[in-house]
Each structure stands twice: as C-alpha cells, then as structure tokens.
C-alpha positions in Angstrom: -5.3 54.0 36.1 -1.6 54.8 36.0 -0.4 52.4 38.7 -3.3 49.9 37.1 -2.6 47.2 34.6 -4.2 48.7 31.2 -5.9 46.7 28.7 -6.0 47.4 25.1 -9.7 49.7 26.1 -7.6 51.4 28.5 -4.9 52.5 26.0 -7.1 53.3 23.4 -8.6 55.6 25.2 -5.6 57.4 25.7 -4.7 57.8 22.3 -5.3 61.6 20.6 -8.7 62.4 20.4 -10.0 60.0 22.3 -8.0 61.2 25.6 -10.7 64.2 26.3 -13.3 60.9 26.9 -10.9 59.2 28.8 -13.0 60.3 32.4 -16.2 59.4 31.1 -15.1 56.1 29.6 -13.1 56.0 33.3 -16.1 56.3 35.1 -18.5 53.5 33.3 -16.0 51.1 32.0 -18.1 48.1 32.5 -21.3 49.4 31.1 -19.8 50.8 28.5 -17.5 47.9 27.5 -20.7 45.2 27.9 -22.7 47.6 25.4 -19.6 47.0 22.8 -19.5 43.3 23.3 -23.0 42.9 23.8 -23.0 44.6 20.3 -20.4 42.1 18.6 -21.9 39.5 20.8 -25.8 40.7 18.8 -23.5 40.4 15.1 -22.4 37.3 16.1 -26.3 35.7 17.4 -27.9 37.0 14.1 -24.9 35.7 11.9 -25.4 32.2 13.5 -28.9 32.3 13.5 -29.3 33.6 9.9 -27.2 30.8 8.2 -29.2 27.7 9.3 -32.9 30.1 9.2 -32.0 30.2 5.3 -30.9 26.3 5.4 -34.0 24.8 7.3 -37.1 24.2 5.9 -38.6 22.1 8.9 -41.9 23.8 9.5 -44.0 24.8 12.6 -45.6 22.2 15.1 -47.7 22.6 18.4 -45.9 22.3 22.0 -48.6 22.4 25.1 -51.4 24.0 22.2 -48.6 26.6 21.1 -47.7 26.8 17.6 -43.5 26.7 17.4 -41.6 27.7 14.1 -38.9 24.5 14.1 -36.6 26.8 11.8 -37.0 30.0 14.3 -36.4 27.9 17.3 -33.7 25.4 15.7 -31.3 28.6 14.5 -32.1 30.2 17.9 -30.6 27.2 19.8 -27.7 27.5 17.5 -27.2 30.9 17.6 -27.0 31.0 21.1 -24.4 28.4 21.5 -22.2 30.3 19.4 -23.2 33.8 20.8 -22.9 32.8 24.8 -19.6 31.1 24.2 -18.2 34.6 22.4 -20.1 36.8 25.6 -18.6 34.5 27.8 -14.9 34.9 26.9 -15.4 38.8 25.9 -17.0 39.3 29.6 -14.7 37.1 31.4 -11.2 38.9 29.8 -12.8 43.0 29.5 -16.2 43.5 30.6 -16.0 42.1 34.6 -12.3 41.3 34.7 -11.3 37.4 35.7 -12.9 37.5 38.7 -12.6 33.5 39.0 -9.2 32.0 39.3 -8.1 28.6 39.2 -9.9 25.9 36.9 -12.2 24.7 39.3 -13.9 28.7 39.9 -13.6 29.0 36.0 -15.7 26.5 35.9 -18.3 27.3 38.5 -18.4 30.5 36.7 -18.9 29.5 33.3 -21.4 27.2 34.2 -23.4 30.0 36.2 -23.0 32.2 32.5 -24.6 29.7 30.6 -26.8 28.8 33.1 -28.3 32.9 33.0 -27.9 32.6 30.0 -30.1 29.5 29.7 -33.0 31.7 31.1 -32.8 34.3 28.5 -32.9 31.6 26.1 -35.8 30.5 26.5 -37.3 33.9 27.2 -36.1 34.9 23.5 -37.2 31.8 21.9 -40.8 32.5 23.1 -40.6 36.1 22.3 -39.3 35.1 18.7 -42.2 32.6 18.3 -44.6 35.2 19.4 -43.1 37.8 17.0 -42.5 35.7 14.0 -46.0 33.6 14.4 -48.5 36.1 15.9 -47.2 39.1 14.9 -45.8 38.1 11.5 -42.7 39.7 11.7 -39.8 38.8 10.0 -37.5 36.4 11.6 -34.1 38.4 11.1 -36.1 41.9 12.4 -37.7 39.6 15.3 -34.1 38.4 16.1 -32.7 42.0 16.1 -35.4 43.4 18.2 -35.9 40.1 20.9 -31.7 40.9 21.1 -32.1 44.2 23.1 -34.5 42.5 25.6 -31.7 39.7 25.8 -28.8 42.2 26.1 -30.3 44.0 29.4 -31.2 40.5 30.8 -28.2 39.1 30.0 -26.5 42.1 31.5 -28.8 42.1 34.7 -28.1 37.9 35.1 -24.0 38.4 34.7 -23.5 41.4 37.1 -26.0 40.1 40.0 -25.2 36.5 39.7 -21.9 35.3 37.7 -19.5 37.9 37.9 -20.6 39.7 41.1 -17.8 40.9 43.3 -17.5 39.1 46.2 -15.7 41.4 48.5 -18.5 43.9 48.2 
C-alpha cells in the first residue's frame, strides 16, 4: 500500500496498536470496511425508521388478502431513503472505491444502487410485516433482525451488479 493512495482506513490502521492488524485488515478491506458502513448504514435505518414508527398512528389494512402495518411499512419507506443514500456515498468513496467516473457513469451507477436496493426493500418490508403481524414481534427488534438479512443482500446486489469491476 506504500506506493498506493491511502485513505483515512488505511492510515488508521497504521497507527500503534493497530499496525499488528494491518495484514489482515490488508487482505479483506472491502469486506471488512462494508461490515463498518453496513453497521452505521443499520444505525442510521433504525434511527429513521424509529422517528416516524413513534409518530404514525395509521393502522393496518389488507393488500392482495395480506394484512400490512401502514406505520411498519410507512417508516420503512422512509428509512430506506435515508439509509440507501448514506450506503451509497459510504460505498461509493471507501467500501468499492469510485469505480464510476464522469457524471453520466455516476449516474448509471447510482441508479443501479438504488435499484438493488429497491429489491431488498421490498424483501424487508414483507419480512417486517411477517415479523411484526404474524409473529408479533416488536417493530424496532423486527427492524434490527430483518437488517442482517438486508445487509448480506445488499452486499451480494452491490459487489455482483453495481460496483463490480469491469476489467476482471
């Protein structure tokens, strides 16, 4: 990494301590870095899908003969908006490195991250009905557990499809 450009990771890890990790964190960079936004990325969902949960009082209704908690899916929608455009920037700069230049591939590639990201919304909107209607689970647990499903989706969608290498 000497005759690389370092980011802030890169120099943290080379500070005291921290140095004797430096191969490890070396060798799965990517991983490692998603897991630590996907973390703040998981603070940031549940903050924005906490505030309006505790502000909505809209009820449940049927879609297609399902019953569908309004607040759950409501503050979901929310959350995600909020949550996908932090994963997006903190992905884009550390995790997979600007792989897209020039605005028009910035675009194209945003636009593929929300799209993923579209998927895994819906698939944690149903799982989050199922947990909070059928299983009765509380909405802020359901939110934390349905998040871990999301995370290694998410992660799945952005390395095969939006920030892929293309020289490989």
């Amino acid at each position: 990494m000497a005759d690389e450009k370092k980011d802030i990771f890169d120099k943290i890890m080379g500070w005291g301590f921290l140095k004797r990790f430096e191969p490890f964190y070396k060798a799965h960079k990517e991983v490692l870095l998603y897991l630590f936004f996907g973390g703040l990325t998981t603070v940031v969902s549940v903050i924005f899908f906490a505030i309006p949960m505790n502000m909505l009082d809209i009820g449940k209704g049927k879609l297609f003969g399902v019953t569908i908690d309004y607040d759950v899916t409501i503050s979901n929608i929310i959350s995600w908006i909020c949550a996908v455009t932090f994963a997006y920037l903190t992905n884009r700069k550390w995790v997979f490195e600007d792989k897209a230049h020039g605005s028009q591939a910035v675009a194209k590639e945003c636009a593929a991250f929300f799209a993923g990201r579209l998927f895994t919304l819906v698939v944690e909107t149903a799982l989050l009905n199922v947990c909070t209607n059928t299983l009765k689970i509380q909405e802020i647990i359901a939110k934390i557990i349905v998040s871990v499903v999301t995370i290694v989706l998410n992660y799945i969608i952005s390395k095969l499809l939006v920030f892929r290498n293309k020289d490989k």
